[in-house]
C-alpha positions in Angstrom: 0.0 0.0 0.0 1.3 3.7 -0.9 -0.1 6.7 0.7 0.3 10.0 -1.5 -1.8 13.2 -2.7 -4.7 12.5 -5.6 -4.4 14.4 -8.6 -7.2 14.6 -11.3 -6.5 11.6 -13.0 -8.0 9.8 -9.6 -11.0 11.3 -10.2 -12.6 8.0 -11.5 -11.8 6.3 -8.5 -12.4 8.7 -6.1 -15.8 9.0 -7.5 -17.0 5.6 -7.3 -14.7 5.3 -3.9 -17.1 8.0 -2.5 -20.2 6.5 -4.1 -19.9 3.3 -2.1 -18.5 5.0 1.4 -21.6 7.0 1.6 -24.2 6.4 -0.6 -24.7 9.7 -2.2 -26.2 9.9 -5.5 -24.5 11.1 -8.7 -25.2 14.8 -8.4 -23.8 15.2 -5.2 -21.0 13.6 -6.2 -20.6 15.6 -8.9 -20.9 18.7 -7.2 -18.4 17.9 -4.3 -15.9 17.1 -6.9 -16.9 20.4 -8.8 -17.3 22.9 -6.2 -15.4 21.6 -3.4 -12.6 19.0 -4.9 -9.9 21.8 -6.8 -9.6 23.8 -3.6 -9.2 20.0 -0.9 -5.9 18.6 -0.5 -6.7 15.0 -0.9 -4.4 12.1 -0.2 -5.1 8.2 -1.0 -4.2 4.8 -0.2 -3.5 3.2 -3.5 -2.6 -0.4 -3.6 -2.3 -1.7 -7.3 -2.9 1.1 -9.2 -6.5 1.0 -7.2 -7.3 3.8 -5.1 -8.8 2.4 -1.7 -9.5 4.7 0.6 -9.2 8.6 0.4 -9.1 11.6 3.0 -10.0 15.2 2.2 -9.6 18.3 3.6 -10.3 21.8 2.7 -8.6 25.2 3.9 -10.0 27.2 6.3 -8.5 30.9 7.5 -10.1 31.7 10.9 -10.2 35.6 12.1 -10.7 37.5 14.7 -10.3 40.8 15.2 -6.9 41.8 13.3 -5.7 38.5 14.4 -6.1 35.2 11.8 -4.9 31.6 12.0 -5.3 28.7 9.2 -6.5 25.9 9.7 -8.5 22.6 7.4 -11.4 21.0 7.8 -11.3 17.3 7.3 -14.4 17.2 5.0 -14.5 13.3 4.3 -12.7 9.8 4.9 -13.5 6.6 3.3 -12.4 3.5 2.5 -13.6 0.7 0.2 -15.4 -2.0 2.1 -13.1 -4.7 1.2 -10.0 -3.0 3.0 -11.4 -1.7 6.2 -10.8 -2.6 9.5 -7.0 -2.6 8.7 -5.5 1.0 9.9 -5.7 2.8 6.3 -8.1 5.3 7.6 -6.0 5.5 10.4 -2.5 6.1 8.3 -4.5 8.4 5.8 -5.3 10.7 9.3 -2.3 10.5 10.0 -0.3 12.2 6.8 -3.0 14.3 6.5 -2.7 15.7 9.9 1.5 15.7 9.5 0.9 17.4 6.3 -1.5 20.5 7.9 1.8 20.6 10.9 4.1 21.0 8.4 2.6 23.7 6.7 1.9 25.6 10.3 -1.6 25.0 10.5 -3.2 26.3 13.8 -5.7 22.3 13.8 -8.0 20.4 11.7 -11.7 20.0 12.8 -14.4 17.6 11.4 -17.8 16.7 11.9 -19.3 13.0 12.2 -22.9 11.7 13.2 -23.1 11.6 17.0 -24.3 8.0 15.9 -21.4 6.5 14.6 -19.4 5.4 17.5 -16.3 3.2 14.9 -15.4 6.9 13.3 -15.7 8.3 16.4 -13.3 6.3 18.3 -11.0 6.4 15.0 -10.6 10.1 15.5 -10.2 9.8 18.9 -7.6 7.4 18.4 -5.8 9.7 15.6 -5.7 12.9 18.5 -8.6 14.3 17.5 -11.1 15.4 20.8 -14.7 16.1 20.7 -14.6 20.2 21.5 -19.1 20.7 20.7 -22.0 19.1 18.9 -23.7 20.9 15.9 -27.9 20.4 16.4 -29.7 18.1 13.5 -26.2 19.0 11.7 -27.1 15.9 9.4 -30.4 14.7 7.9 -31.6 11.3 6.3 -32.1 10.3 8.9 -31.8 13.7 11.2 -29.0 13.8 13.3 -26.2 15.8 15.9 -22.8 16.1 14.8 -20.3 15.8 17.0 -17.5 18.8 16.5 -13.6 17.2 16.7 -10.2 18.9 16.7 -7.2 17.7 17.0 -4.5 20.9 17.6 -1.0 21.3 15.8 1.1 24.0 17.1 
């Protein structure tokens, strides 16, 4: 297996990737990948030319006052069903997370459904600690997110 950053000629994979991690149909797939996709920085697991799992994260500049600090926002992790369970999630958090530190990123935050207690405990596990909860953040079915960061400097 080889961790490194996608580039477009992923987009295939990453596609149908994010089609069976969560379900969404066509058009929303098409408009993450659109509207969101050229401004992420997105790494992948690739073993065999295949693309198996994928992270993404997208920039975020925080301000207050005169004062600023960047940060991402880890928008989405998945991995295809037939290689979970065996730490690429985990080692795709990881770079990604090493990656924002390197380039003096303040944190990275995420969302995930209060519900899901495996990603929950696999953020936990990567640094990341539950810091709020975002009310009926989700829907189908309606749900709270639970707010994570996980702080670099």
């Amino acid at each position: 297996m080889r961790l490194r950053k996608t580039n477009p000629g992923d987009l295939p994979q990453l596609k149908a990737l994010w089609a069976l991690g969560f379900g969404d149909t066509e058009q929303e797939i098409e408009a993450f990948f659109a509207i969101s996709y050229p401004t992420a920085t997105g790494f992948c697991a690739e073993e065999d030319g295949k693309v198996i799992a994928a992270a993404y994260a997208l920039p975020q500049e925080l301000a207050w006052g005169e004062k600023s600090c960047r940060s991402a926002y880890l928008y989405a992790v998945t991995t295809h069903p037939d290689f979970r369970r065996q730490g690429i999630a985990r080692a795709l958090i990881a770079e990604l997370t090493a990656k924002a530190g390197e380039n003096k990123l303040a944190f990275v935050t995420l969302e995930v459904r209060e519900s899901n207690a495996p990603a929950i405990a696999l953020y936990t596990g990567a640094g990341f600690a539950p810091v709020g909860k975002r009310k009926n953040f989700y829907s189908n079915p309606t749900e709270n997110a639970v707010l994570m960061t996980i702080s670099l400097i």
